[in-house]
N, C-alpha and C positions, 0 to 999 in steps of 0.2 A: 761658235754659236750655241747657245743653249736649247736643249733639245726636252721638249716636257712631256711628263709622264706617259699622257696618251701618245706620243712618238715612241718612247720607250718600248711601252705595251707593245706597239703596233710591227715592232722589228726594224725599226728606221734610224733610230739613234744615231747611230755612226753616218750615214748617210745625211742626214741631220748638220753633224758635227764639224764633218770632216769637207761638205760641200758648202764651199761659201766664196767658191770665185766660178768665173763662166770662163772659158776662153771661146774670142768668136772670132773667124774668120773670115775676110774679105778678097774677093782678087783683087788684082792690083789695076789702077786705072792709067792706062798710058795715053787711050783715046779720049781726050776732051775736051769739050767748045771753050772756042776764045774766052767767052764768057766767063768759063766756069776754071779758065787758067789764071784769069785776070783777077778771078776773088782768088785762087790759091798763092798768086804772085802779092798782092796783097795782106798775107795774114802770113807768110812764108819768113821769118826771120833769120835763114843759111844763103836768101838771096840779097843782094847789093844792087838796086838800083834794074830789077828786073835781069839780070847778067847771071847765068848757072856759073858756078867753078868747075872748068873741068877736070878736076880731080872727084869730085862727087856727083852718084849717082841718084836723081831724085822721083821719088815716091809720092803718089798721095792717094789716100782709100778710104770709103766709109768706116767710119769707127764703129758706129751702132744707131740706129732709129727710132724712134720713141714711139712706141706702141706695144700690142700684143704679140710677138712673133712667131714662129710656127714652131717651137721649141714650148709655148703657151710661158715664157718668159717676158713679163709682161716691166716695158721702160716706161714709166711716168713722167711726160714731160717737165713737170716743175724739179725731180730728182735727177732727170737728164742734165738740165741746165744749172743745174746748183754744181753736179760733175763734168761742166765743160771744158775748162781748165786744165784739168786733173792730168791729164797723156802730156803734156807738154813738159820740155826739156826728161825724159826718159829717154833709156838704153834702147836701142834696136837692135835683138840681137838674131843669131843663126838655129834656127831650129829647140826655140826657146832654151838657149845654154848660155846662164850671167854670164860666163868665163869667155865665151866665142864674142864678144861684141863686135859687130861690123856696118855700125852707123847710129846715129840718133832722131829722137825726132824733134824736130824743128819747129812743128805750132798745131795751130789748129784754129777751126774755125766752124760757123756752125750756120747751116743753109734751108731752107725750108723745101719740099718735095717736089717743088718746081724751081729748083735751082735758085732762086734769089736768096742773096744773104743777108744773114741776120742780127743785127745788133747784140755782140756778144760783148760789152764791151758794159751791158747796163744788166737790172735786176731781170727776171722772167716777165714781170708784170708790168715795166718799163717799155721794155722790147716788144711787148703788142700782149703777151698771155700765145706765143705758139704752143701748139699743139702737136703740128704733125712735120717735124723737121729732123735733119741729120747733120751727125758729127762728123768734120771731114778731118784727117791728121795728115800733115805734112811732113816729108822725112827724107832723110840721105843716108844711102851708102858708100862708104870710105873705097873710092876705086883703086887708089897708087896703094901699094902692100911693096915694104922693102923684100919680104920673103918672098921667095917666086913660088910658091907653093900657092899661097895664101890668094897671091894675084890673078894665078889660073884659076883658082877655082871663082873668084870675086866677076873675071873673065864671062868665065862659062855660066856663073848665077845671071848675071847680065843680060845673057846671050840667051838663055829659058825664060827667062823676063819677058823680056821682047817678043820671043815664040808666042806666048800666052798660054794659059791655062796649064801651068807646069807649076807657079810659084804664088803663095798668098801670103797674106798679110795676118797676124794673129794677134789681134789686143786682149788681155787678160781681165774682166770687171774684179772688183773682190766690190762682197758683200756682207755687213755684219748679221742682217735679220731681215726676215721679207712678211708682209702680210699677206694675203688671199685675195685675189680678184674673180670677180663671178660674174658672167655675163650669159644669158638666155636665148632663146632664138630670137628674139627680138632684136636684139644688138643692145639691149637696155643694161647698164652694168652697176655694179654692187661691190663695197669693201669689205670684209672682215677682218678686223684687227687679227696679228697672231698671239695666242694668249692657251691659256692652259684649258678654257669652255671650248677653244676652238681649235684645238689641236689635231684634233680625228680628222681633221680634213687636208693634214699633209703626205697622207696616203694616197690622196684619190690625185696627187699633184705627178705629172708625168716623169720631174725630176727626180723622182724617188719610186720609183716603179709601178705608179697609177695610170688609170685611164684617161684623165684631165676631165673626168665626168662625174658629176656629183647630183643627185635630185633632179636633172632637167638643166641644171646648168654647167656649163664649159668653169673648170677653177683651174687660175692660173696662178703663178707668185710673182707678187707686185716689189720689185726689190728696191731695200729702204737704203739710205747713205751711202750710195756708192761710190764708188773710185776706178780710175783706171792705172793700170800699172804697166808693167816695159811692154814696149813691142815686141814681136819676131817676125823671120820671113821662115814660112813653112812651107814643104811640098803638100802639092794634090793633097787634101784630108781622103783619110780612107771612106768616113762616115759621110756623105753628104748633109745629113742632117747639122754637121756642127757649121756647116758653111750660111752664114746668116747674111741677108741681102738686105735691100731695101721690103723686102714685103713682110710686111707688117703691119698689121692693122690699126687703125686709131683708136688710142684708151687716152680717158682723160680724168684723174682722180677729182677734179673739180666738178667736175660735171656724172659722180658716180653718188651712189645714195650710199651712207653708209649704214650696217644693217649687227643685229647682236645673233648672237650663234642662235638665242630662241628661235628666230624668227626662219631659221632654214635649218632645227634642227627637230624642234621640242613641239612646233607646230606645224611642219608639214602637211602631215597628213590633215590638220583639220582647215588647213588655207585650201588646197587642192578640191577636199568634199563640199565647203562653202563655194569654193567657183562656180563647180559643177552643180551646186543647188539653187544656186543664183540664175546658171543660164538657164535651168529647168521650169525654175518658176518665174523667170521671162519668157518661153517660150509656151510655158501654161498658160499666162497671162494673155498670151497671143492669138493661142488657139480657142482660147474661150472668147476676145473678141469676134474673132472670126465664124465659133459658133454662134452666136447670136446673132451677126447677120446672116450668116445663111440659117436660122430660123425665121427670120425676118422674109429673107426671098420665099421660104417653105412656104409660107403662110399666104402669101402671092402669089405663088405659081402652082403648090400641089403635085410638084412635079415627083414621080418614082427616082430618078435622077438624083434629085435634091437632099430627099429621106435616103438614099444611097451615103452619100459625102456627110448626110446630117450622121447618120451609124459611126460612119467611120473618123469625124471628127472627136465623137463621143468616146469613140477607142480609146483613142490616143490620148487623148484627156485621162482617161482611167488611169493608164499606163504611167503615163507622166506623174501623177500624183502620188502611184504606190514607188515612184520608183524618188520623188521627191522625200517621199515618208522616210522610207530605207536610209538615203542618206540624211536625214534629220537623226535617223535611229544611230546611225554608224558615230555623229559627231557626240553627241549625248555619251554614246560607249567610249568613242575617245577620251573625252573631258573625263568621266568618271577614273579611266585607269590613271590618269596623270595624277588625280588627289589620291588616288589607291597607293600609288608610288610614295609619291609625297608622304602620306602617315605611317608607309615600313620603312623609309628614313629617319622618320622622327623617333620610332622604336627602335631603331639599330644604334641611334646616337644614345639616347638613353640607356637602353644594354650597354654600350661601350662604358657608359660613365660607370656604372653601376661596376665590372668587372674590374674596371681600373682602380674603383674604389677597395675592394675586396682584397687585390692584388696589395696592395699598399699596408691595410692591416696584415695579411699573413706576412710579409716581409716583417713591419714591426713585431709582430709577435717572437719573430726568428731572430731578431736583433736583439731585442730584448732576454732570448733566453740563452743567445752566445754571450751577452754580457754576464747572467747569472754563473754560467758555466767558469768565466774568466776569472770574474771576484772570488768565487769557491775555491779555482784553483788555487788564487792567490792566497787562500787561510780565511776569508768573511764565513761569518755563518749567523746562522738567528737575527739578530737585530740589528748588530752589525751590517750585515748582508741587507736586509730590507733597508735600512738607512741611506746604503751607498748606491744603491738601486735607486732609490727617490731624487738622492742629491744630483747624481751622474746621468737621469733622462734626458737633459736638454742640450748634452753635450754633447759635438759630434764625435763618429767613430772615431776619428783620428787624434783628439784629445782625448778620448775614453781608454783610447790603446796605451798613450803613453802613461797616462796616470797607473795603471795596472801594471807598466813594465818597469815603473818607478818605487811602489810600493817594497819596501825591507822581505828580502828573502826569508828572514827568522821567523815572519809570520805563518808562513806554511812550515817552516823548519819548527817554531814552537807548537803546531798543532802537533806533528808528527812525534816528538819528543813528549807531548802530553798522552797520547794512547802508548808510546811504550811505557812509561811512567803507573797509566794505570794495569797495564799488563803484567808489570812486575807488581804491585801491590796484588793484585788478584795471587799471585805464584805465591807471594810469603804468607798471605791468607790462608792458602790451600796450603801450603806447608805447617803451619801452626797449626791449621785443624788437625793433619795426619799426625804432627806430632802429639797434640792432645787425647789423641783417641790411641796413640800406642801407650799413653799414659795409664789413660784409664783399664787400658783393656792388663798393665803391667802391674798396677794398683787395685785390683779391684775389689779389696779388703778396704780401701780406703771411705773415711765416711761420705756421709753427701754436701756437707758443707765447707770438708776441705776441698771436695772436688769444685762446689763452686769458687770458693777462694782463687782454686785456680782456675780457673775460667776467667774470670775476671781482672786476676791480674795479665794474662797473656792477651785477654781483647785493647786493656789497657795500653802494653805495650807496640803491638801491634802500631794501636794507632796514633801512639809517639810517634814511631816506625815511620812511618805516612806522612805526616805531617812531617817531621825533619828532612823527607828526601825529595816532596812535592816542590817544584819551584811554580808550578803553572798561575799561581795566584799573582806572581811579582811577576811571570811574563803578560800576564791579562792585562793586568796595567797598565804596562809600557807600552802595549799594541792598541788599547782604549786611548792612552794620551796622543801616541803618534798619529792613528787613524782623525779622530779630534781635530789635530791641528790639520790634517791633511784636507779634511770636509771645508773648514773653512778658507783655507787655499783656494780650493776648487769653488768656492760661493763668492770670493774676488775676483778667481777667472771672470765666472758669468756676468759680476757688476762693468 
């Protein structure tokens, strides 16, 4: 069963989760009127012609009642009879153990609170619309056992049977999802769907460790699609409480109002102070009828008496008014905090968009400058670089990966080989200079125009020098033509 957030919150979840069957038990009925044998012999399909086999022992017990029960586990008659069926042909086994079977059950039938039975045989709304009736299950125990183990004890279960009040009957309900039933001192009852606005109020439910008390109303859980599953024969329950009778009160989801969480949740308080200022200003209304005839006698009789009860009606009137005012004042302050709420919602949604928003640029920013990082690494630079930046925005990361891990290693490899490249020209530069200044400083008889002579022919050579060893120009090329064709690759990807 899905358990929603407000359960969550609330510490319930697993209890939520994991509780979606009832097991209830019944004592077993050996005492009962002809009548009510004559409907079991009837709907009983392990019997032939009214005739028991004496090899089998037979059983028959209330299955469950349709109402509220004292568990506040509340059966909806039209849900009860949509699962009348349901127990029929199942296991009946030993101390609920599938492996132990030792009998099945046989039928079932379905009788109203004074014993007459009921057309089970047609829809709920055929069958008259009951309301207040009970599930009876018929069933056998396997008495011959070839194992004499199995026999004594089949024996002796028998034999506590018969004793009474030693052996009961256990049917299992399972349940996918239940909604909320609410009923007031009045006996007047109310549905809430279970839904995620109404979830707070699976706490206050006794099956999960509440008080079955909510605002003034008793809240039960109204269980939706049910089924029943194997029988057992169980000893004495330890818990009295799991042993479930006939008493159960009448619920009838037809006859319930159905109501939205506002209305017991978001307005309480201001249902409650309208009561209260309704009856006030009926009883104001009253008392000022009232003063006015006894103005009317005052005025007749003059009596000290009169002007006594005339004082004291005027009291009360006072009182009644400041005390109508107050609660006029109280709903006013309600109403105001509810739109108070209301507009730090609509501020908290707007903050949220706005940070989401924000969130979303510094990611791009950070994407954007691990791809900078990526293409650098790869050899891009300058316009290069801006290009593939431009070309590469619309692509996702996991195309933008592989294109980078595809690009010629020689790109990074010919940058790297370009700065050692100018590292050595710088060295033979610096060397030419030192040689020319050992020159001059070895020559220094020599005129100034031979000296530039030489100057000029050694810058010359130099930059022969350079030129003959630079390849960087015929690598620029290669990596301009491949990158080239590579952009438009990537501009067929995106078509």
């Amino acid at each position: 069963m899905k358990a929603y957030a407000k359960e969550i919150e609330d510490g319930i979840q697993d209890l939520i989760e994991n509780n979606c069957t009832i097991a209830y038990c019944s004592p077993i009925d050996l005492e009962i009127t002809d009548e009510e044998k004559a409907i079991a012999l009837s709907h009983a399909d392990a019997r032939d012609n009214d005739d028991e086999q004496v090899d089998l022992y037979y059983l028959s017990s209330v299955l469950v009642s349709s109402g509220w029960n004292k568990n506040d586990d509340v059966f909806d008659p039209q849900e009860m009879w949509a699962a009348r069926s349901t127990p029929e042909d199942k296991q009946f086994n030993y101390m609920h153990d599938e492996k132990d079977i030792i009998g099945h059950i046989t039928g079932n039938y379905v009788v109203d609170f004074g014993g007459k039975s009921l057309d089970g045989t047609v829809d709920w709304s055929q069958a008259g619309s009951p309301e207040d009736f009970n599930i009876i299950t018929n069933a056998v125990l396997y008495k011959s056992w070839s194992d004499m183990d199995l026999q004594v004890r089949m024996a002796n279960i028998i034999e506590e049977i018969e004793e009474g009040n030693r052996w009961f009957v256990s049917m299992e309900c399972l349940f996918p999802n239940f909604d909320y039933a609410l009923r007031n001192s009045k006996g007047e009852s109310k549905i809430v769907a279970r839904e995620e606005a109404s979830a707070f109020l699976s706490k206050h439910l006794r099956a999960y460790g509440g008080t079955g008390k909510y605002e003034g109303y008793e809240v039960g859980r109204l269980l939706r699609n049910i089924s029943f599953s194997g029988k057992g024969l169980v000893s004495k329950p330890a818990n009295p409480r799991s042993i479930i009778l006939n008493d159960s009160q009448s619920f009838s989801e037809c006859k319930s109002k159905f109501i939205t969480v506002s209305s017991i949740k978001e307005t309480t308080m201001s249902d409650v102070l309208q009561k209260q200022l309704d009856e006030l200003k009926a009883e104001l209304a009253e008392a000022r009828l009232t003063n006015e005839t006894m103005k009317q006698e005052m005025e007749t009789q003059k009596t000290e008496a009169i002007e006594s009860q005339l004082q004291t009606f005027e009291e009360t009137i006072s009182a009644k008014d400041e005390a109508a005012a107050s609660l006029e004042s109280q709903v006013t302050e309600a109403l105001a905090r509810v739109e108070e709420l209301e507009v730090s919602l609509a501020s908290a949604e707007a903050a949220k968009e706005e940070a989401i928003a924000k969130v979303a640029e510094i990611e791009k920013a950070a994407a954007l400058e691990k791809r900078v990082a990526a293409l650098t690494e790869a050899g891009l630079e300058g316009e290069e670089l801006d290009e593939a930046i431009a070309k590469f925005e619309d692509l996702d990361q996991e195309t933008f990966e592989f294109i980078v891990a595809k690009m010629p290693p020689w790109l990074n490899k010919d940058k790297k080989d370009e700065d050692e490249d100018e590292d050595k020209k710088d060295e033979k530069a610096s060397k030419a200079d030192d040689e020319l200044l050992d020159e001059e400083v070895d020559e220094s008889e020599a005129s100034a125009e031979d000296l530039e002579e030489v100057e000029v022919e050694e810058n010359i050579a130099m930059a022969e020098a350079i030129d003959e060893d630079d390849p960087s120009v015929e690598l620029r090329s290669t990596a301009s033509d491949w990158f080239g064709s590579l952009l438009k690759s990537t501009a067929n990807l995106k078509k």
